[in-house]
Kinemage of the C-alpha trace (Angstrom):
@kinemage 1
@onewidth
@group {chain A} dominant
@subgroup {mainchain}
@vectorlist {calphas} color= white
{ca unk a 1} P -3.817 46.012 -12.276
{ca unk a 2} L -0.513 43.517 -12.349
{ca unk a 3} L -2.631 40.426 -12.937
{ca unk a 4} L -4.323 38.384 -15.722
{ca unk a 5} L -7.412 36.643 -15.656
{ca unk a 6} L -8.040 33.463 -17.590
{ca unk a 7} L -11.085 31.785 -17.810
{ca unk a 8} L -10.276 28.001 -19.367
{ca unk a 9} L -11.522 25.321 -21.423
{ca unk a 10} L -11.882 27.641 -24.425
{ca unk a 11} L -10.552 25.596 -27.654
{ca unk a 12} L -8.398 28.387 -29.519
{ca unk a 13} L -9.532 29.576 -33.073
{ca unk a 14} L -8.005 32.269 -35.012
{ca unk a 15} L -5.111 34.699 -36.289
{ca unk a 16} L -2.581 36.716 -34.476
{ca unk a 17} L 0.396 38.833 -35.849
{ca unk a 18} L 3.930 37.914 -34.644
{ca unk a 19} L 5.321 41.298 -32.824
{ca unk a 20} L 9.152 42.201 -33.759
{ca unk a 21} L 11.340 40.225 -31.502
{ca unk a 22} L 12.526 41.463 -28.339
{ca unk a 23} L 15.857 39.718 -28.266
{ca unk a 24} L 16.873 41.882 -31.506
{ca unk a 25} L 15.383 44.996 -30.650
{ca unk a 26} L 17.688 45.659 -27.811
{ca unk a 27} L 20.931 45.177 -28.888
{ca unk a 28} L 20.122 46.859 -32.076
{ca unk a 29} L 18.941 49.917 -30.556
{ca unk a 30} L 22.153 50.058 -28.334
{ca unk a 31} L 24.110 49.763 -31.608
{ca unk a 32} L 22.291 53.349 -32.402
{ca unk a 33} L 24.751 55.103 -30.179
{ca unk a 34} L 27.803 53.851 -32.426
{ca unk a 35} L 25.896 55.801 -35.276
{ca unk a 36} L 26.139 59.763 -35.021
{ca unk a 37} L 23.091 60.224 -36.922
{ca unk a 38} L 19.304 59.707 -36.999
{ca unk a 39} L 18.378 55.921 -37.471
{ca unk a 40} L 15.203 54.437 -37.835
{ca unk a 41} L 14.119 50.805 -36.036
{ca unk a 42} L 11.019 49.577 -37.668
{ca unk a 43} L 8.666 46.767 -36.402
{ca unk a 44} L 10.132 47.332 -32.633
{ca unk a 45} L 7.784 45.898 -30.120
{ca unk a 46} L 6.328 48.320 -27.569
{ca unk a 47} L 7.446 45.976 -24.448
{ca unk a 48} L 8.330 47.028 -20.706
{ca unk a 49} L 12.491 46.264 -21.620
{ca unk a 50} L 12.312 48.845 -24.858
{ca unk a 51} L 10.586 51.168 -23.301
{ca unk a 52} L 13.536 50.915 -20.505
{ca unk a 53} L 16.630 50.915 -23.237
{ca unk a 54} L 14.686 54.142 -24.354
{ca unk a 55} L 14.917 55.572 -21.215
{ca unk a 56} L 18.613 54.690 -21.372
{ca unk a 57} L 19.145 56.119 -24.082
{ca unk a 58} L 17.612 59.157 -23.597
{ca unk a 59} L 19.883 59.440 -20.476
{ca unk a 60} L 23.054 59.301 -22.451
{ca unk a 61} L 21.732 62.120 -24.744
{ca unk a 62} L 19.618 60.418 -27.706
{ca unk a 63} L 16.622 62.337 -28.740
{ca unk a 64} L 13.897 59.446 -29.141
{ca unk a 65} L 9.889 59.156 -31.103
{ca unk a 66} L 8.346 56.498 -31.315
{ca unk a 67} L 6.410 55.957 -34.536
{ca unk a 68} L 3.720 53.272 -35.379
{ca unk a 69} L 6.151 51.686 -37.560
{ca unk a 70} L 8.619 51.728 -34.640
{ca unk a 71} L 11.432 53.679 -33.070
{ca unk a 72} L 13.485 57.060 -34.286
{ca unk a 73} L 16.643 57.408 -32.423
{ca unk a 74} L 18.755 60.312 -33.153
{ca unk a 75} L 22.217 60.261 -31.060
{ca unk a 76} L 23.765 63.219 -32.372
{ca unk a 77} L 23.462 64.369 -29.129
{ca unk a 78} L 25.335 61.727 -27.271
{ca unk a 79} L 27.207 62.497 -23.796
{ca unk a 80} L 28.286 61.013 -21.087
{ca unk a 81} L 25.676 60.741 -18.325
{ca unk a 82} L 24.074 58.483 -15.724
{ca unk a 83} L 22.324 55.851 -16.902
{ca unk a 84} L 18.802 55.912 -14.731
{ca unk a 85} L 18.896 53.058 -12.062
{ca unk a 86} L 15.327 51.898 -12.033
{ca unk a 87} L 16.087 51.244 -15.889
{ca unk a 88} L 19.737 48.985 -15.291
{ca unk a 89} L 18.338 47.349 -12.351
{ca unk a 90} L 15.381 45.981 -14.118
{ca unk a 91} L 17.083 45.104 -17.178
{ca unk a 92} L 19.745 42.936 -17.568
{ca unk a 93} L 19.803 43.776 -21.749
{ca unk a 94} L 21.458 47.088 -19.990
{ca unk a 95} L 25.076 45.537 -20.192
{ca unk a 96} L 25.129 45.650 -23.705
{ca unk a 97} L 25.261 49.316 -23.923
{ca unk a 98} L 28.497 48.928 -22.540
{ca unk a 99} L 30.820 48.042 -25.756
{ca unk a 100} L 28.667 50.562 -27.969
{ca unk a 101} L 29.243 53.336 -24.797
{ca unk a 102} L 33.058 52.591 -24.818
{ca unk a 103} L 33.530 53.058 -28.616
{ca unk a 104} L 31.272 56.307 -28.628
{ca unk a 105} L 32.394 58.044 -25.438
{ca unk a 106} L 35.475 56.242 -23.744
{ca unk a 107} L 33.752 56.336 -20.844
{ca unk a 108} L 30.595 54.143 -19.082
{ca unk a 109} L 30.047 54.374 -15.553
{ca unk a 110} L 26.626 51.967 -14.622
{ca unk a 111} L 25.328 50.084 -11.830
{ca unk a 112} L 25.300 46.248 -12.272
{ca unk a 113} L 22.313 45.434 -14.454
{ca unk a 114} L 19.481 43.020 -12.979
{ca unk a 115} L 16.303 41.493 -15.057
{ca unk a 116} L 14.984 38.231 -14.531
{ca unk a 117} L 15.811 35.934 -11.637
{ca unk a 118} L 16.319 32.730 -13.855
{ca unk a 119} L 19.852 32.247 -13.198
{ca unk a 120} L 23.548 33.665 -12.388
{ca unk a 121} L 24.775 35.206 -15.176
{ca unk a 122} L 28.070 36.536 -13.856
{ca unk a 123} L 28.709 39.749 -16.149
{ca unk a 124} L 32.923 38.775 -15.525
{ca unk a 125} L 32.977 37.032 -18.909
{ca unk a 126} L 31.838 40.636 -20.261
{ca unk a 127} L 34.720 42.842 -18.400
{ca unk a 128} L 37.158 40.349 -19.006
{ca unk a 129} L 36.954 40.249 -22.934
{ca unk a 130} L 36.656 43.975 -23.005
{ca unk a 131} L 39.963 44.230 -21.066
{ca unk a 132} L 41.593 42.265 -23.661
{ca unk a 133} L 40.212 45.155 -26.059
{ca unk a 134} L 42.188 47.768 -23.992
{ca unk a 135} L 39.260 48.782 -21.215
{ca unk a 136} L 40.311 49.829 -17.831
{ca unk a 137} L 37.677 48.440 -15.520
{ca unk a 138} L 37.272 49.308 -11.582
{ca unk a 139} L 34.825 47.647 -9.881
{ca unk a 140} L 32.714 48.429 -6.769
{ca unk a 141} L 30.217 46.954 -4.815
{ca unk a 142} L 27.300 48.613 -6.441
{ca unk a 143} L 28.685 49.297 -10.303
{ca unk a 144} L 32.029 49.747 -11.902
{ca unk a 145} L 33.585 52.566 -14.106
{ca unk a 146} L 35.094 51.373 -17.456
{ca unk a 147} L 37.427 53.585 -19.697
{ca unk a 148} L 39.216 53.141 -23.078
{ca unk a 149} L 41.313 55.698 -24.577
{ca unk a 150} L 40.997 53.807 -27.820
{ca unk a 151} L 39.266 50.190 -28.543
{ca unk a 152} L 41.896 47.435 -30.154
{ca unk a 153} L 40.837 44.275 -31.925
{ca unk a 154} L 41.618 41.376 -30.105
{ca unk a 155} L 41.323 37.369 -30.035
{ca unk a 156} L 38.392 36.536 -27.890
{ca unk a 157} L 38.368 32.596 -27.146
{ca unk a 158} L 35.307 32.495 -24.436
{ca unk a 159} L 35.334 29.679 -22.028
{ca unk a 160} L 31.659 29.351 -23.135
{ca unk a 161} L 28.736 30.341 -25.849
{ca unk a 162} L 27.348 33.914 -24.616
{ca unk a 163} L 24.647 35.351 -26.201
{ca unk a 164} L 25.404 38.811 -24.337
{ca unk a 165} L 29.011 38.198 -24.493
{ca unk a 166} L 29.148 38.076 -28.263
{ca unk a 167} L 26.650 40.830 -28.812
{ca unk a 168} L 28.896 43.012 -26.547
{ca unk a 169} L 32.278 42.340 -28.300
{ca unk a 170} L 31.130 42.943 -31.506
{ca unk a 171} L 29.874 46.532 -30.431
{ca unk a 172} L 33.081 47.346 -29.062
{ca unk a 173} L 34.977 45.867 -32.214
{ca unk a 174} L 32.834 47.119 -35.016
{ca unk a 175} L 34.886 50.773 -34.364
{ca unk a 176} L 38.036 49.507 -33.180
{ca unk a 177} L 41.241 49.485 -34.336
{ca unk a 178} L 41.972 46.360 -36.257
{ca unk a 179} L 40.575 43.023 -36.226
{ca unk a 180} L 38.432 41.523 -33.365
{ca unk a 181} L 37.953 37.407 -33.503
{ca unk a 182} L 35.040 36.197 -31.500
{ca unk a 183} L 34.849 32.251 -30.741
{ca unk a 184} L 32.837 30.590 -29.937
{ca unk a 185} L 30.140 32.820 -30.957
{ca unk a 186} L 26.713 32.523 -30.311
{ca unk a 187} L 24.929 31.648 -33.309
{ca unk a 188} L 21.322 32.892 -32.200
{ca unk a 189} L 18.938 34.477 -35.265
{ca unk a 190} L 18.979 37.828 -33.025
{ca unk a 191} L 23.121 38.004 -33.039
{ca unk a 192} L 22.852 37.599 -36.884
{ca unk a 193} L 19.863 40.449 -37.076
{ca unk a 194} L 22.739 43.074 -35.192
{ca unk a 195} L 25.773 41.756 -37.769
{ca unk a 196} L 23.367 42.538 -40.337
{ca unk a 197} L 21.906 45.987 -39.074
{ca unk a 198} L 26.000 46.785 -38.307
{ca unk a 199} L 26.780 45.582 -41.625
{ca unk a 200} L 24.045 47.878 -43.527
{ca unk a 201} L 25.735 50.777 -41.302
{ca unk a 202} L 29.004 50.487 -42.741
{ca unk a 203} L 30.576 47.706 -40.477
{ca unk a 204} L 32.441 44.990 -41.777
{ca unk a 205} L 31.553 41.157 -40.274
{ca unk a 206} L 32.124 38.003 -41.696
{ca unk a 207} L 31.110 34.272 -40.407
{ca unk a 208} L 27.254 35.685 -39.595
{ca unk a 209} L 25.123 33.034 -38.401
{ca unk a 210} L 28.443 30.895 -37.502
{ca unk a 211} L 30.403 30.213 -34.632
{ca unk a 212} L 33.173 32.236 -35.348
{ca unk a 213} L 32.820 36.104 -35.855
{ca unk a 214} L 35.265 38.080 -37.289
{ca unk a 215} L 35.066 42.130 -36.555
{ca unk a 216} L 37.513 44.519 -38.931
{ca unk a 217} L 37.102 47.816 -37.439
{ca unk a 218} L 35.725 50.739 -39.413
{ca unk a 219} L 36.188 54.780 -38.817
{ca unk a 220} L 32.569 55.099 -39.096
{ca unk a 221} L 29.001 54.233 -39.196
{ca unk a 222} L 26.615 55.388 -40.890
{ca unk a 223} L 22.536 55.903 -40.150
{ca unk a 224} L 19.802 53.285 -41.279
{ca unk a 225} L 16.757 52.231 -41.056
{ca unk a 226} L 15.998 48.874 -39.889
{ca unk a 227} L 13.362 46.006 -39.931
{ca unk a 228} L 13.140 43.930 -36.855
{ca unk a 229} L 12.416 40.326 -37.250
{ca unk a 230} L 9.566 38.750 -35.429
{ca unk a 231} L 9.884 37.105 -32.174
{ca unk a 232} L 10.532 33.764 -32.367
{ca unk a 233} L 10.084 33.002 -28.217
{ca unk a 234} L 6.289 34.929 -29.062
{ca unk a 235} L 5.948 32.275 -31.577
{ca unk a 236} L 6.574 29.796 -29.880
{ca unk a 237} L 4.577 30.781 -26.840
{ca unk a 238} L 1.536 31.014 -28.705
{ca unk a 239} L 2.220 27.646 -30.697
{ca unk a 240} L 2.287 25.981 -27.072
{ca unk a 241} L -0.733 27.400 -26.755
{ca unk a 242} L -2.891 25.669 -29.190
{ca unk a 243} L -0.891 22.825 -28.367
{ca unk a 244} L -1.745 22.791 -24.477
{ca unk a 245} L -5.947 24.116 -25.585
{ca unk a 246} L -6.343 22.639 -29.062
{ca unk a 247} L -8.111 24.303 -32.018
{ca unk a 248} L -6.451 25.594 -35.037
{ca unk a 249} L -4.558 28.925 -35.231
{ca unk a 250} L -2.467 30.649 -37.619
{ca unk a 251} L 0.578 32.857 -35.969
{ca unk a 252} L 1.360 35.822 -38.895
{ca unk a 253} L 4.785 36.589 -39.713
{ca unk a 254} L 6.222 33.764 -37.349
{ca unk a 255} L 9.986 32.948 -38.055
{ca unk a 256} L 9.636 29.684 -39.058
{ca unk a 257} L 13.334 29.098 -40.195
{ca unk a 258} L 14.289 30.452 -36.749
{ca unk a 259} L 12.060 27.805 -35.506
{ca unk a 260} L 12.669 24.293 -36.325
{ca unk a 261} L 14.182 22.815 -33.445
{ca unk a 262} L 10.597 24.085 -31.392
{ca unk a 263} L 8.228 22.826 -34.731
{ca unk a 264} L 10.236 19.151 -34.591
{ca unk a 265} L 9.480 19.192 -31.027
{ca unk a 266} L 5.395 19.902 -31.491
{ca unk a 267} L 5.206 17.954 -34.529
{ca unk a 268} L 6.644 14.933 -32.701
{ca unk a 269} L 3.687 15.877 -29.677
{ca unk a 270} L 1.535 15.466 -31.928
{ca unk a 271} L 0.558 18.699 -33.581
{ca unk a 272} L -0.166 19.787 -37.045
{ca unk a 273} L 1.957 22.329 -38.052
{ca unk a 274} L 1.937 24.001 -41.063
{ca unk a 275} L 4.746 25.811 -42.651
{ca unk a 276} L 3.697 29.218 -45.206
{ca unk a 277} L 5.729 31.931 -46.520
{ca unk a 278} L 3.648 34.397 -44.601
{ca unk a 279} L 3.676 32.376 -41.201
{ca unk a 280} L 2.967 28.850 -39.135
{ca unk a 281} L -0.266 26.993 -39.417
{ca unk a 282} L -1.073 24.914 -35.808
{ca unk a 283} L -3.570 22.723 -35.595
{ca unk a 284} L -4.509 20.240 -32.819
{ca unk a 285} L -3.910 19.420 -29.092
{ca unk a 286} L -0.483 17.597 -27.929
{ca unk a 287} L -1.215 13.608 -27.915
{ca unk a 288} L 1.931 11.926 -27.825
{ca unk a 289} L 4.880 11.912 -25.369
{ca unk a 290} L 8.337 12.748 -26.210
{ca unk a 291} L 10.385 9.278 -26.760
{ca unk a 292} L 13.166 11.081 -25.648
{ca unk a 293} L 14.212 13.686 -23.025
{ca unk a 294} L 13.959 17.809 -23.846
{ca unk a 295} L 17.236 19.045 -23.428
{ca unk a 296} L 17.599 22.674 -23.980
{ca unk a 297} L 20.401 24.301 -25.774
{ca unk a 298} L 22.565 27.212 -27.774
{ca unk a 299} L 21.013 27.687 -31.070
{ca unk a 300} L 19.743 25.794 -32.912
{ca unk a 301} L 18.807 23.840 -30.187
{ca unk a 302} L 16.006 23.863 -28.396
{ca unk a 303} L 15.666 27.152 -26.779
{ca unk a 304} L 15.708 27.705 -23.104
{ca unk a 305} L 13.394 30.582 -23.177
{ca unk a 306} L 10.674 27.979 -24.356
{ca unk a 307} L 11.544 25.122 -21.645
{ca unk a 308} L 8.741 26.219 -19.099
{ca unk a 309} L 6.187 26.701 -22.345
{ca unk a 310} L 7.285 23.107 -23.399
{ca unk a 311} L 6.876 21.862 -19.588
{ca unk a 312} L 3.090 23.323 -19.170
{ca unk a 313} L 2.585 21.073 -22.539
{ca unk a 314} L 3.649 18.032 -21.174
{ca unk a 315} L 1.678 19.154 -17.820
{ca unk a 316} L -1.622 19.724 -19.399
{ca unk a 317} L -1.530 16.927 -21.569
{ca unk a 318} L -0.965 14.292 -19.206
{ca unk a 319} L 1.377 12.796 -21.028
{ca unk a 320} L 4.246 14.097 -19.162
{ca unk a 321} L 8.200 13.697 -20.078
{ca unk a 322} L 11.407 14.930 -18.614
{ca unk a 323} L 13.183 18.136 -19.066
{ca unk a 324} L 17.144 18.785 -19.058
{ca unk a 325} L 17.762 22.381 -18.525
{ca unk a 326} L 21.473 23.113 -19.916
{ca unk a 327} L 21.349 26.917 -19.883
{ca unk a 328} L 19.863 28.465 -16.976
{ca unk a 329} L 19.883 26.714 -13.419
{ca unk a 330} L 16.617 28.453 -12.087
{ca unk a 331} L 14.521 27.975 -15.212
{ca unk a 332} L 12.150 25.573 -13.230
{ca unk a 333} L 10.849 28.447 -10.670
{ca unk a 334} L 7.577 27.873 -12.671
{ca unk a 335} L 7.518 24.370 -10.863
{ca unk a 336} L 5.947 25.549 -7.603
{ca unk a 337} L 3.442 27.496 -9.030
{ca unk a 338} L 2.409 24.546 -11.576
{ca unk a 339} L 1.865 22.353 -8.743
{ca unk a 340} L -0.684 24.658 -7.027
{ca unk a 341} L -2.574 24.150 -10.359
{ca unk a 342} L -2.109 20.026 -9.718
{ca unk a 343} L 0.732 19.372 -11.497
{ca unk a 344} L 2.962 16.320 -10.477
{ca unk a 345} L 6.387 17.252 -11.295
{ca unk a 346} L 9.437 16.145 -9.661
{ca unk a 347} L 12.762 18.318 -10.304
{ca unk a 348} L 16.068 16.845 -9.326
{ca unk a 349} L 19.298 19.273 -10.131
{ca unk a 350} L 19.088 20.257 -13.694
{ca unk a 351} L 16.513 17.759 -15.027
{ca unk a 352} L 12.705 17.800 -14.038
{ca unk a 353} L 10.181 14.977 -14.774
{ca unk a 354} L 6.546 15.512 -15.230
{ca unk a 355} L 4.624 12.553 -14.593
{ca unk a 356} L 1.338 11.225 -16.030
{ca unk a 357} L -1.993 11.453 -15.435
{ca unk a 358} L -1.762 15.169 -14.187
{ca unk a 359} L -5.406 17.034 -14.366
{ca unk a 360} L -5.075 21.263 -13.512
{ca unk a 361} L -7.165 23.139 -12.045
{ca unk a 362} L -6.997 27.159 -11.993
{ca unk a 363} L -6.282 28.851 -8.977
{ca unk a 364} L -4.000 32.192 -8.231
{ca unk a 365} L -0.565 31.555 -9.486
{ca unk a 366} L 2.477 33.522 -9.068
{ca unk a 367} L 4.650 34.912 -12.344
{ca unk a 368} L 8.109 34.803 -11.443
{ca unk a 369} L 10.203 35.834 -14.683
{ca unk a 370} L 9.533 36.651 -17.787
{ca unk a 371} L 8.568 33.199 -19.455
{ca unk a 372} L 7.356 31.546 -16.644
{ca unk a 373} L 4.935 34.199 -16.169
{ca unk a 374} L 4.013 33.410 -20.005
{ca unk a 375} L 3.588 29.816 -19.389
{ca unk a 376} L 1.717 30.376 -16.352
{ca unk a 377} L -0.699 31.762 -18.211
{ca unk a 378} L -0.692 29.524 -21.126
{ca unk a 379} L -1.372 26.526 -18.240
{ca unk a 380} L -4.368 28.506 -17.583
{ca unk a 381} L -6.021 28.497 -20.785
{ca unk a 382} L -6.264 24.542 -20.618
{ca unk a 383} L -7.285 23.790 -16.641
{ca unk a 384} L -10.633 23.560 -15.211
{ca unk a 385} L -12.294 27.241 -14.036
{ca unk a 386} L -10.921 31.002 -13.455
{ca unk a 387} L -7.407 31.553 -13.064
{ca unk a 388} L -5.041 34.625 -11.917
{ca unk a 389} L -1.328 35.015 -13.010
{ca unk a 390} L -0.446 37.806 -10.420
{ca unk a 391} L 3.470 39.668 -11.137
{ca unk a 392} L 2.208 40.628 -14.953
{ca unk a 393} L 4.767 42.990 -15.213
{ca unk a 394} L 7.119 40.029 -15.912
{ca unk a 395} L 5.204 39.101 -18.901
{ca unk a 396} L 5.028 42.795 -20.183
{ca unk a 397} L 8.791 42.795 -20.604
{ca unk a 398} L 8.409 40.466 -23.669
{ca unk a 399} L 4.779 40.445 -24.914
{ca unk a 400} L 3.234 43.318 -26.438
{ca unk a 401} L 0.071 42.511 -24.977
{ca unk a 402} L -0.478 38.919 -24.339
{ca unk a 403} L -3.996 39.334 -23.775
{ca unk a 404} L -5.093 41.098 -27.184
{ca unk a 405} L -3.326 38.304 -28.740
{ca unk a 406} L -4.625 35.286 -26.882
{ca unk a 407} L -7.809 36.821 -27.222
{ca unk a 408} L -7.441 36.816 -30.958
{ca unk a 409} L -7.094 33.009 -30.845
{ca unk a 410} L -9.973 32.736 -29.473
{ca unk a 411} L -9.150 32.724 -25.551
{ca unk a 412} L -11.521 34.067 -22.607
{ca unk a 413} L -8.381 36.203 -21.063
{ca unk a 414} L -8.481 40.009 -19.307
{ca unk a 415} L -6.422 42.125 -17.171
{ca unk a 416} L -7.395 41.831 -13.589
């Protein structure tokens, strides 16, 4: 069973708990192997890409239980090892066990890491900063070997904002020798969860949460336990939702100061949206186009991970709009698969229109990546009979169980 079924029209009513975010999880459970301890990750979502940093981890040694509350990861029994290649190929979060692998064992020897087809992302920028650090790297045609006697501190100016880059330096930096400056720095609410789970271990990082990082490297870490922020891309997702169906839903625990470049966006569609200490109040269908073009960018911009999500909004609607993608070149795979459903939408290098009028109709679509798969399915909910999202282990890599959840609000939704 790798398929959804949605039946639409349904308007959405109802409540659904935020899971703990994905894009946090992963680099904070890599940062477990720089502790020599037991540490505890609380509120980690049970997705396809933790289960497969588990796995990882387990490889290199860690003895892991999972808990209702979350994850227990005790590395005392690090080693070096093979990382399993089902695990790196499907994941591209793999890389990032890289700089925590170097400053724990000296040694990382890994396949190149895969994931979601949604773009290039060249893992150079990654070797090349950790050279600077004092890693000797030989590549291959299938992986590379990288080995560091000891890790120095080093000036890092990257050509570019890198989520992954940034998370990786400051893995390798929080236990090197002397000072490590990262800049630009991504500035992303799950780069500032890691400073802060680092910084409760023992590590020292200052400029959190701006674009310039700076790493003073400690002897040692100690353990901790941890709660995960919820998922801001989930959030948003199911926001889109109730803006794409209508009805009035309230998303528990969702981020909302993570999310105001995504609640400016709905709120100048046309929805209601609600603000609460305890999470975000939607209410109402999308009725007004954008005045101005959706351009996706670094935090806090609008995030790329919600483009498609955004695009199925403006499909459904009718109203249409245009779409700049500045992040990821293949982020409009989803366009195909919209059109089967009778979208009109006309992509042209990095921008894509979606014209007026549109009216969808289910049929069997095709997930392709992660939140294309998710938007696919979100299109669903909104156009005329029985759908099928086929390729739902995409979608299981980020949502907990979209189903449960969409079903909570109120949607006719199963596995098929």
């Amino acid at each position: 069973m790798d398929a959804i079924r949605i039946y639409g029209g349904k308007v959405l009513s109802g409540q659904t708990k935020i899971q703990g975010s994905k894009n946090a999880s992963l680099p904070i459970l890599a940062a477990t192997l720089l502790i020599d301890g037991c540490c505890e990750i609380e509120n980690c979502p049970d997705i396809s890409d933790v289960y497969h940093m588990l796995r990882l981890l387990e490889s290199l040694g860690c003895r892991v239980t999972r808990r209702e509350s979350g994850v227990l990861v005790d590395t005392r029994g690090v080693k070096e090892g093979d990382m399993p290649s089902d695990s790196v190929g499907v994941m591209r979060s793999s890389i990032m066990l890289l700089g925590a692998l170097l400053a724990r064992t000296g040694l990382v020897a890994m396949e190149y890491p895969g994931g979601c087809v949604i773009g290039k992302r060249p893992i150079d920028q990654h070797l090349r900063a950790l050279r600077r650090m004092g890693v000797e790297i030989t590549e291959g045609q299938e992986g590379f070997c990288a080995r560091a006697t000891r890790l120095r501190g080093a000036v890092h100016e990257l050509p570019f904002v890198s989520v992954g880059v940034t998370e990786n330096l400051i893995l390798a930096a929080v236990l090197a020798e002397g000072e490590t400056v990262i800049h630009p720095a991504a500035r992303e609410p799950e780069i500032q969860a890691l400073c802060e789970f680092l910084i409760r271990a023992g590590g020292k990082i200052s400029g959190v949460g701006t674009d310039c990082l700076v790493v003073k490297g400690v002897k040692k870490l100690y353990p901790v336990r941890f709660y995960v922020p919820a998922d801001r891309i989930v959030a948003g997702t199911y926001l889109s939702a109730c803006l794409c169906a209508g009805g009035r839903v309230f998303l528990a625990d969702a981020p909302c100061g993570q999310m105001q470049s995504v609640i400016d966006c709905a709120k100048r569609m046309g929805g209601r949206l609600r603000e609460m200490p305890e999470g975000l109040l939607v209410e109402g269908k999308a009725c007004r186009s954008l005045e101005s073009r959706l351009v996706t960018a670094v935090y806090p911009g609008f995030p790329t991970d919600l483009q498609s999500l955004f695009m199925v909004v403006m499909a459904v609607s009718g109203l249409g709009g245009e779409i700049e993608e500045t992040v990821f070149e293949n982020r409009f795979r989803i366009v195909p698969e919209l059109i089967k459903l009778g979208a009109d939408i006309r992509v042209r290098g990095n921008r894509a229109r979606i014209c007026m009028g549109s009216r969808l109709c289910n049929t069997i679509v095709e997930a392709k990546e992660l939140r294309g798969g998710a938007a696919l399915v979100v299109a669903a909910l909104s156009a005329e009979g029985t759908g099928i999202v086929t390729n739902r282990h995409y979608i299981d890599r980020g949502y907990e169980d979209i189903t449960r959840s969409l079903r909570e609000l109120g949607a006719d939704i199963e596995l098929a």
